[in-house]
Phi, psi and omega in degrees: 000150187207126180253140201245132161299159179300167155066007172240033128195160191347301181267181178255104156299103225237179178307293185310344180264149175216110181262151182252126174238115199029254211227049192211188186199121184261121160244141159305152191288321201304333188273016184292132158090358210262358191216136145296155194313311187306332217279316199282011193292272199302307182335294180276331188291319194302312182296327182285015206240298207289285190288316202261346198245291208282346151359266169306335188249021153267316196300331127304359149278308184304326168304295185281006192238004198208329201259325174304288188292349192268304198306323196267328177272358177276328197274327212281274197264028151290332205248008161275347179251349190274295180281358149269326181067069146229127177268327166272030137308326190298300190319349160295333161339298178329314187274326184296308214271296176331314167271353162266345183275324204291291151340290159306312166321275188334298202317300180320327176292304203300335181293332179273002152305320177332299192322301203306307170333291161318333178275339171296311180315308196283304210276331164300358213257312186267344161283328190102144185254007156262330178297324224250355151284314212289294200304310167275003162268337174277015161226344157297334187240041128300318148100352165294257173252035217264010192269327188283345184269303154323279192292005214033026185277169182115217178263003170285321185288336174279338175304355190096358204260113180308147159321160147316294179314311180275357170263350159257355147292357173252327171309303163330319180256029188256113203269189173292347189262331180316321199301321153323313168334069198308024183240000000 
């Protein structure tokens, strides 16, 4: 285990969140001492729930939502320039790619915000859905970095990462029958 000050490391660690990094568990330094062990329970199973299950299986969606068409649009006008011999069809790349990547980028985010959600949900089930609402209102009203966390700015929205606010707004409306679920 390991605690990182904000802003010293590559990804973004946020309060609420906890990330894996190889063989290590990153938590921000600022949450040390402030949630019990009990507290930090549903945190990390919803992020290792997040990283080793629902992951793995976007990262072949993300390929078809992003690596297909960026692939089909390098071969069009290459192989259209080719079969034509105009050679400044290739400068269309440019228009072609930039907006598929743009696009696909976008989706992937908003799917892996799905995810995270969803592992919350799937942890509430297993966990309880009031101890793992109490913990996040109690780092809501912490006051550290929950104002950026609230609004999503920063590196959560392209990171994929929900608000605070919306991670406790999905717990609410998550009913008790969830648990049940066969996904």
């Amino acid at each position: 285990m390991e605690w990182i000050p904000a802003g010293r490391s590559a990804r973004t660690v946020p309060s609420d969140w906890c990330t894996f990094l190889r063989h290590s568990m990153v938590m921000l330094a600022r949450m040390m001492g402030k949630l019990t062990v009990e507290e930090w329970r549903p945190l990390v199973a919803s992020s290792l729930l997040f990283e080793k299950k629902i992951r793995r299986t976007l990262r072949g969606r993300a390929f078809l939502l992003t690596g297909v068409p960026l692939i089909i649009s390098l071969a069009v006008p290459i192989s259209v320039a080719i079969l034509l011999q105009v050679a400044w069809i290739i400068f269309l790349y440019p228009i072609l790619v930039l907006p598929l990547a743009y696009l696909g980028g976008r989706s992937y985010s908003r799917d892996l915000k799905k995810a995270r959600l969803e592992a919350d949900t799937q942890v509430s089930a297993l966990i309880g859905k009031d101890s793992f609402l109490n913990v996040l209102k109690k780092i809501d009203m912490m006051g550290d970095d929950i104002d950026r966390l609230k609004t999503g700015r920063g590196g959560r929205r392209l990171a994929g990462l929900p608000s605070i606010t919306e991670r406790i707004e999905n717990l609410q409306t998550a009913s008790s029958l969830d648990r049940y679920s066969t996904t």
